[in-house]
Backbone as a printed PyTorch tensor [residue, N CA C, xyz], in Angstrom:
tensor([[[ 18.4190,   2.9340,   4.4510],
         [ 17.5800,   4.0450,   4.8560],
         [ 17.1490,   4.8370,   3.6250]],

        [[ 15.7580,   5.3110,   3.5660],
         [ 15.3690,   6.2170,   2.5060],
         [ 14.8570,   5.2670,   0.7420]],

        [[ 14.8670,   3.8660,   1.5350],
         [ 15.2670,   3.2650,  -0.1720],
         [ 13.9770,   3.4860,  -1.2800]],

        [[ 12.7570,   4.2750,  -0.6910],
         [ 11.7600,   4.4970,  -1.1960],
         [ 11.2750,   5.6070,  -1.4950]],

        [[ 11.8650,   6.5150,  -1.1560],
         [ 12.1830,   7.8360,  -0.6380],
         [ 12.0380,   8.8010,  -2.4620]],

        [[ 11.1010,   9.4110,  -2.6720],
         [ 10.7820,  10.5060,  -3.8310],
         [ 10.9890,   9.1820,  -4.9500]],

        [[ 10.6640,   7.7340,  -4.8460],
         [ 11.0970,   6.9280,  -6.0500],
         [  9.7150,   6.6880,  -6.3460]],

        [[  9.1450,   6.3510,  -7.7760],
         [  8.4010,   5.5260,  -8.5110],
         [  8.4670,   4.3090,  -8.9050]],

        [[  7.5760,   3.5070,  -8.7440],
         [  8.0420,   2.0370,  -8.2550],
         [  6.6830,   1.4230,  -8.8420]],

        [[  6.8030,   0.9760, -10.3480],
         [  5.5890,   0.0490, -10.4510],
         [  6.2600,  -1.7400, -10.6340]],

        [[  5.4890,  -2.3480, -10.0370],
         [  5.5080,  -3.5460,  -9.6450],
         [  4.4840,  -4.5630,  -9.6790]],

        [[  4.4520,  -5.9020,  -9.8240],
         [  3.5520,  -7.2060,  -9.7560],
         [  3.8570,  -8.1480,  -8.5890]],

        [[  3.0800,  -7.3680,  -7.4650],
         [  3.0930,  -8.1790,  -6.5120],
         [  2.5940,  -9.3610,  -5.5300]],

        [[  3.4720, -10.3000,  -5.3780],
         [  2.9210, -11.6390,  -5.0670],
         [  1.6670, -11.1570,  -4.0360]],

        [[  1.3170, -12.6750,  -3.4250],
         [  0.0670, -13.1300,  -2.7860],
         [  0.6840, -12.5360,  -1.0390]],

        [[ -0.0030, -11.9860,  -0.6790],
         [  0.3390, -11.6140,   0.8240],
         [  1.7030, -10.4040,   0.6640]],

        [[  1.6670,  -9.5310,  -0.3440],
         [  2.6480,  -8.2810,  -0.3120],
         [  2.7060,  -7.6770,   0.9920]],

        [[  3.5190,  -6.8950,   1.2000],
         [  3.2780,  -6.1620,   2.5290],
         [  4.7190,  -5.4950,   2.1980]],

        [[  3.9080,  -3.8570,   2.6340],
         [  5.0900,  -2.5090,   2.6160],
         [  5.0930,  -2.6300,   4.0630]],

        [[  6.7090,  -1.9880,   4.2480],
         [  7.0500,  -1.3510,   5.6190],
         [  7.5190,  -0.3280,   5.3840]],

        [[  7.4350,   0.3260,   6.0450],
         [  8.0520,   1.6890,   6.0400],
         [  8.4300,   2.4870,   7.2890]],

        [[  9.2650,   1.6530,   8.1360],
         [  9.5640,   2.0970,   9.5320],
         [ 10.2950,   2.4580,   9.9040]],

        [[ 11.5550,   3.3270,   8.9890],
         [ 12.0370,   4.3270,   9.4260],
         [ 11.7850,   6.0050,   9.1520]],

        [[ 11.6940,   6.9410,   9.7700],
         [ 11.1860,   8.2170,   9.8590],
         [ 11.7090,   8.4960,   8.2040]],

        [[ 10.5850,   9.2540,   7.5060],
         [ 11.1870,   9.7350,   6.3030],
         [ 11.3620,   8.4570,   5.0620]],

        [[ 11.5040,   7.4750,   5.7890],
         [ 11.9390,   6.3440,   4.5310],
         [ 11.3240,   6.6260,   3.2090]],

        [[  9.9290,   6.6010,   3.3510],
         [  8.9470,   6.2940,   2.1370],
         [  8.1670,   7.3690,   2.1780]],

        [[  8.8070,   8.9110,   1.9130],
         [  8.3750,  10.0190,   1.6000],
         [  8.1010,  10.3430,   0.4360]],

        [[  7.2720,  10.7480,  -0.3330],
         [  7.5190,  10.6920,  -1.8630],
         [  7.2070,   9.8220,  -2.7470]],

        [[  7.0920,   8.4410,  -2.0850],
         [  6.9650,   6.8940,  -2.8510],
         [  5.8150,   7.0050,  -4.0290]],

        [[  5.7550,   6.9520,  -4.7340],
         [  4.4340,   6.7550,  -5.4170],
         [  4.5010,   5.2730,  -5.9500]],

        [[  3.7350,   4.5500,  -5.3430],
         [  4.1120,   3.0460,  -5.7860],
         [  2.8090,   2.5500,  -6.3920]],

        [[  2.5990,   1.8080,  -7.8420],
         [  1.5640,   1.5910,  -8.4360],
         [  1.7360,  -0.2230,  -8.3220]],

        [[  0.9960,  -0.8630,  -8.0860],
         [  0.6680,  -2.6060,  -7.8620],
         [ -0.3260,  -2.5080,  -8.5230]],

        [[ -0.0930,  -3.7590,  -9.5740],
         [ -0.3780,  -4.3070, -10.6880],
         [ -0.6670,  -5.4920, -10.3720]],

        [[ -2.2140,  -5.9260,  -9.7370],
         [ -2.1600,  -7.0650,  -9.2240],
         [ -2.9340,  -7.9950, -10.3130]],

        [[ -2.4680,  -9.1360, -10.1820],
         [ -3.1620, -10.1270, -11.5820],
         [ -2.4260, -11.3280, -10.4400]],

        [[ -1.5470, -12.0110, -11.7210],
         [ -1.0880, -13.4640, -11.6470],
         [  0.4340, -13.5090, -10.2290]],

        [[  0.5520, -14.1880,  -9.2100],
         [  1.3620, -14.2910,  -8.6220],
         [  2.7050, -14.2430,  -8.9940]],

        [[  3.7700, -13.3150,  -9.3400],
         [  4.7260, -14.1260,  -9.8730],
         [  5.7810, -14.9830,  -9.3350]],

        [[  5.1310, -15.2110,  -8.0610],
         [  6.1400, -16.5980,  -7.8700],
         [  5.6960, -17.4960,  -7.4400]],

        [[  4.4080, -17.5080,  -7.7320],
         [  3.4560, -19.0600,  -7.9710],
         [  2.6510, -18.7240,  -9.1330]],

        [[  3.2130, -18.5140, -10.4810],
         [  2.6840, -18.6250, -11.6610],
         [  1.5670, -19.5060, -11.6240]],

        [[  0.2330, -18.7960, -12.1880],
         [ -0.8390, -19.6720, -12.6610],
         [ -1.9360, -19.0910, -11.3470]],

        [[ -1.3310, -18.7800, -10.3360],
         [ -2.4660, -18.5300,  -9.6820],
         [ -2.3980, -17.0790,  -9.2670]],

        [[ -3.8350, -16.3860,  -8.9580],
         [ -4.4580, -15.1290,  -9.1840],
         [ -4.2630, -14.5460,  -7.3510]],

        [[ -3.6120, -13.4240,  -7.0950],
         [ -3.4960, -12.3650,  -6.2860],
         [ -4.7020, -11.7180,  -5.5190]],

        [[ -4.7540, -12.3680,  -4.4490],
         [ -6.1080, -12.0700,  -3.9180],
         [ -5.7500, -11.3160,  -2.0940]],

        [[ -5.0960, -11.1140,  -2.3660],
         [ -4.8170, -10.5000,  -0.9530],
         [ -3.1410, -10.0860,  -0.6420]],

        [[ -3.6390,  -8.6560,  -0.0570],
         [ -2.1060,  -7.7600,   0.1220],
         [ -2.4430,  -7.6010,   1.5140]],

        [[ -1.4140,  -8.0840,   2.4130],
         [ -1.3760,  -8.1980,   4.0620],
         [ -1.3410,  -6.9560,   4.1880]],

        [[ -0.2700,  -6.2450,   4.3560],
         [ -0.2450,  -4.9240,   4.9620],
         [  0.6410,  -3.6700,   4.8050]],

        [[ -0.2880,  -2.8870,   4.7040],
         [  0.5980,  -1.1050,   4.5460],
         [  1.3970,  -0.6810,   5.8380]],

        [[  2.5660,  -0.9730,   6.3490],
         [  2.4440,  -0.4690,   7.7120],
         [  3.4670,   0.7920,   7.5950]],

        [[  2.7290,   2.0010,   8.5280],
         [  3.6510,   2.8440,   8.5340],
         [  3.9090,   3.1310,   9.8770]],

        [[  5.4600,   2.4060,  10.5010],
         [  5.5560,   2.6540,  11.6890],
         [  6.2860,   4.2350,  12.4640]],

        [[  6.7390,   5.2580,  11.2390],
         [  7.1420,   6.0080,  11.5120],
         [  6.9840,   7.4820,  10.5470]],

        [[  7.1030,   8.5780,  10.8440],
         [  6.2460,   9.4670,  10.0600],
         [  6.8470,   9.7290,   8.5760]],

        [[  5.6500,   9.8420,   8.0720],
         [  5.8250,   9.4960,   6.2020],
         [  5.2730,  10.9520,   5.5480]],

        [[  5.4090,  11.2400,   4.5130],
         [  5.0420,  12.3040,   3.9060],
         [  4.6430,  11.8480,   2.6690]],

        [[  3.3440,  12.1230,   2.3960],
         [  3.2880,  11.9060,   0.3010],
         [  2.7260,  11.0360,  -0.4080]],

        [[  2.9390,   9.7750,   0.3650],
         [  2.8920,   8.0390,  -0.0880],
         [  1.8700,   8.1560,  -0.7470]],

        [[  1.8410,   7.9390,  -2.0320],
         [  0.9850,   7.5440,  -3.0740],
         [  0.7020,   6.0110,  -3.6540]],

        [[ -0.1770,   5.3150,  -3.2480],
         [ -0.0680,   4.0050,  -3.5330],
         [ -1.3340,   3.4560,  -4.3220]],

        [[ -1.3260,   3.0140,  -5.7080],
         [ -2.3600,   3.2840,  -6.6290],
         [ -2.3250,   1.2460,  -6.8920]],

        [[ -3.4040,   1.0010,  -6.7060],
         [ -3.7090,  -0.3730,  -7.1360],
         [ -4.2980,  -1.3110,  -8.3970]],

        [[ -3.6390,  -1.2810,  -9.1470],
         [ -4.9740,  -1.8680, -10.5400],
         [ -4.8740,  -3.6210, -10.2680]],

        [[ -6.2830,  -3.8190, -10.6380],
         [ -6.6020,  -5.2870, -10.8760],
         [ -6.5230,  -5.6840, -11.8350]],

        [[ -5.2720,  -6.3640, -12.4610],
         [ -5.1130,  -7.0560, -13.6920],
         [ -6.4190,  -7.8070, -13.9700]],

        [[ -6.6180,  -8.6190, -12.9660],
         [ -7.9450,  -9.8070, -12.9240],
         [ -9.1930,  -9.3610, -12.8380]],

        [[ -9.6890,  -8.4240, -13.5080],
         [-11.2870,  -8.0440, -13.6370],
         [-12.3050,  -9.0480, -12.7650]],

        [[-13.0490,  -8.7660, -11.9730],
         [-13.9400,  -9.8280, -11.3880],
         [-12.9590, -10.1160,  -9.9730]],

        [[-12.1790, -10.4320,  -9.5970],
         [-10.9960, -10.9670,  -8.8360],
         [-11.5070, -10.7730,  -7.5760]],

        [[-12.0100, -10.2470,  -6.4460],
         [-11.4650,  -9.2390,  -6.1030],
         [-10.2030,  -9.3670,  -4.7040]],

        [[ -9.7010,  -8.2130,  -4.7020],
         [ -8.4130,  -8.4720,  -4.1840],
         [ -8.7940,  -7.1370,  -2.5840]],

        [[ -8.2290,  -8.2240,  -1.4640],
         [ -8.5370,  -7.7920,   0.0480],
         [ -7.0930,  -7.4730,   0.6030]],

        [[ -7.3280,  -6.1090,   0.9520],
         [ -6.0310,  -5.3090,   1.2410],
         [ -6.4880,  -5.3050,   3.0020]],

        [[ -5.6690,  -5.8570,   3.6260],
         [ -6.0230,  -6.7060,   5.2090],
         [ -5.5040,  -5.5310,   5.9910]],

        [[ -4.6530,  -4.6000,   6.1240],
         [ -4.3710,  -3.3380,   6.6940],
         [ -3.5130,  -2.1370,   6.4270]],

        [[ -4.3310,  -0.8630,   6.4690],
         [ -3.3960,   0.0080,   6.3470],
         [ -3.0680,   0.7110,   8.3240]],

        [[ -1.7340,   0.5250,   8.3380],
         [ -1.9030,   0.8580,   9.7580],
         [ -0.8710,   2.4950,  10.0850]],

        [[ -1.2040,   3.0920,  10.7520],
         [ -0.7230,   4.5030,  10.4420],
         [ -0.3430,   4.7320,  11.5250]],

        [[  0.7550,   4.0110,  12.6380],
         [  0.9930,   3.5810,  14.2370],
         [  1.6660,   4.8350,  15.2330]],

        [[  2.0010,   6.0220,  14.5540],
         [  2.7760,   7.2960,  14.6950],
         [  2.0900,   8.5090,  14.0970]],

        [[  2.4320,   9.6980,  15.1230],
         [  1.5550,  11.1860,  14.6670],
         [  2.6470,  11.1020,  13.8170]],

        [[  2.0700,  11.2290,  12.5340],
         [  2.3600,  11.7730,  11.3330],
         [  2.7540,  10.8160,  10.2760]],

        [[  2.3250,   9.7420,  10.1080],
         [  2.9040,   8.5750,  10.0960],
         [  1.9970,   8.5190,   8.4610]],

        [[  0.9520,   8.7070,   8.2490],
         [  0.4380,   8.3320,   6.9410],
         [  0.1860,  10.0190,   6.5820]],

        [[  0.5890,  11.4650,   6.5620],
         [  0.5250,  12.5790,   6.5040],
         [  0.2510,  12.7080,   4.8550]],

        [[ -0.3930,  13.0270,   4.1920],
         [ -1.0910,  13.2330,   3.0240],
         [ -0.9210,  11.9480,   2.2740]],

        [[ -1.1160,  11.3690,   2.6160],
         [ -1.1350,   9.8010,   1.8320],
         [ -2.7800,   9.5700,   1.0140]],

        [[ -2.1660,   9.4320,  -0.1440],
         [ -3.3960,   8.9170,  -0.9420],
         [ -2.9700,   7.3780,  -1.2120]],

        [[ -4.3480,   6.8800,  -1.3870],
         [ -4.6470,   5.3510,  -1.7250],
         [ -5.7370,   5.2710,  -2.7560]],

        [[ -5.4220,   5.0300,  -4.2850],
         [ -6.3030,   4.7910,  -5.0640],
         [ -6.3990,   3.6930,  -5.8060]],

        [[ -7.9720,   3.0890,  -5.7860],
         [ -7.8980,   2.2230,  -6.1520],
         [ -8.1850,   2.1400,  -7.5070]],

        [[ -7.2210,   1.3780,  -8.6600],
         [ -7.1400,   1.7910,  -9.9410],
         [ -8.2740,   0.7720, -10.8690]],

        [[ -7.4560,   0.8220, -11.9150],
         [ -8.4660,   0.0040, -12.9150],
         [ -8.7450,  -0.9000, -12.2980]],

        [[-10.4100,  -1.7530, -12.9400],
         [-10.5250,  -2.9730, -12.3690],
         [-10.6450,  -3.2140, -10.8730]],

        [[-10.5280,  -2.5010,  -9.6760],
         [ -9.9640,  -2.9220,  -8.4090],
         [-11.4790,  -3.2890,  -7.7360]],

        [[-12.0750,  -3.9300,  -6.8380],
         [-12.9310,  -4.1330,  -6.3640],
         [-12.3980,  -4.4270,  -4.9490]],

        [[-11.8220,  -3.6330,  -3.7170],
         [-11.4420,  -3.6920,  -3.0700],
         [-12.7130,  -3.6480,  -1.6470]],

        [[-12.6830,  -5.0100,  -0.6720],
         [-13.0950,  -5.3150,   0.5030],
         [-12.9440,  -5.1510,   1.7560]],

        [[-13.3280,  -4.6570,   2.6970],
         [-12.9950,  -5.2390,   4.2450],
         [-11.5020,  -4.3340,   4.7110]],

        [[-11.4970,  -2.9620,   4.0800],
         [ -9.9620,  -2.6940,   3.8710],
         [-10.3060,  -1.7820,   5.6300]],

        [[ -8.9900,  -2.1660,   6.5950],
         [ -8.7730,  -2.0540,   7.6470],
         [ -8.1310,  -0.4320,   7.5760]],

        [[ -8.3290,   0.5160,   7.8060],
         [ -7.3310,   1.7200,   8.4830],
         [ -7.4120,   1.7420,   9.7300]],

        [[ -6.2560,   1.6280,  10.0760],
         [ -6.0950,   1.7310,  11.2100],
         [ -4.7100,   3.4070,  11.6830]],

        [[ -5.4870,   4.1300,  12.4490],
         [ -4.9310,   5.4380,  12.4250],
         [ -5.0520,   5.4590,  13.7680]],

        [[ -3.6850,   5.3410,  14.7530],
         [ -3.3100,   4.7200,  15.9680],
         [ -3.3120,   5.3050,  16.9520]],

        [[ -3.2070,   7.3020,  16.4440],
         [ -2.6710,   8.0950,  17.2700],
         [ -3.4720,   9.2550,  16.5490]],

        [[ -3.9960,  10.2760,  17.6500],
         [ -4.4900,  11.6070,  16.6230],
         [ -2.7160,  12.1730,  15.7460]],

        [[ -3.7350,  12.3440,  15.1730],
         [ -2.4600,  13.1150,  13.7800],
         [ -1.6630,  12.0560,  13.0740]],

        [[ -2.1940,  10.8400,  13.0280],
         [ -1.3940,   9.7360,  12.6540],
         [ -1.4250,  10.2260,  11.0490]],

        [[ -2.9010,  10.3540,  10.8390],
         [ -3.1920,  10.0780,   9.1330],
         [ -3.7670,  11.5040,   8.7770]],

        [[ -3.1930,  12.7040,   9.2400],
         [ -3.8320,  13.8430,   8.7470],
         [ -3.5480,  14.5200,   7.4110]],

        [[ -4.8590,  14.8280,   6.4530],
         [ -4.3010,  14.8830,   5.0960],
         [ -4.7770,  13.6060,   4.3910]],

        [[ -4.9470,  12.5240,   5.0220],
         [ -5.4330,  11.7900,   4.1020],
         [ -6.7510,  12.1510,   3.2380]]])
């Protein structure tokens, strides 16, 4: 419980990443930066898609900043889903260096799911 909770968390994440964050409070605070380029656990090939943000229970803060290692790339973030009042509550999503981001799904489930965004 909480394992994301007020932490900073930069990371290189594989092909089909996907956050959960479904317990109340878990991922309050998170500021998590993805550094997307090369797979690292299929070395050699390029990061083209992050399945899903899901926040099944109410969150506070979540800062989640994206850079595209791979200039040109571009990389399809398939859902942010916000399934609970209060569930994505001042959440920023920026997309960083390089990012050329597509087709990006919010899905905000409930009034007051994503207020503040």
């Amino acid at each position: 419980f909480g394992q994301c909770r007020n932490r900073r968390i930069t990371m290189t994440p594989g092909q089909g990443f996907k956050l959960e964050c479904n317990m109340m409070r878990q991922c309050d605070g998170l500021a998590l930066t993805l550094n997307i380029g090369v797979d690292p656990q299929n070395f050699g090939n390029q990061v083209n898609e992050i399945n899903d943000f899901n926040f099944d229970a109410p969150q506070n803060g979540v800062q989640i900043t994206m850079n595209n290692m791979m200039p040109g790339q571009n990389i399809e973030v398939n859902n942010i889903n916000c399934k609970v009042f209060g569930a994505c509550q001042n959440m920023v999503i920026k997309a960083g260096f390089g990012v050329e981001l597509h087709e990006i799904n919010v899905k905000c489930e409930m009034p007051g799911a994503c207020t503040g965004c």
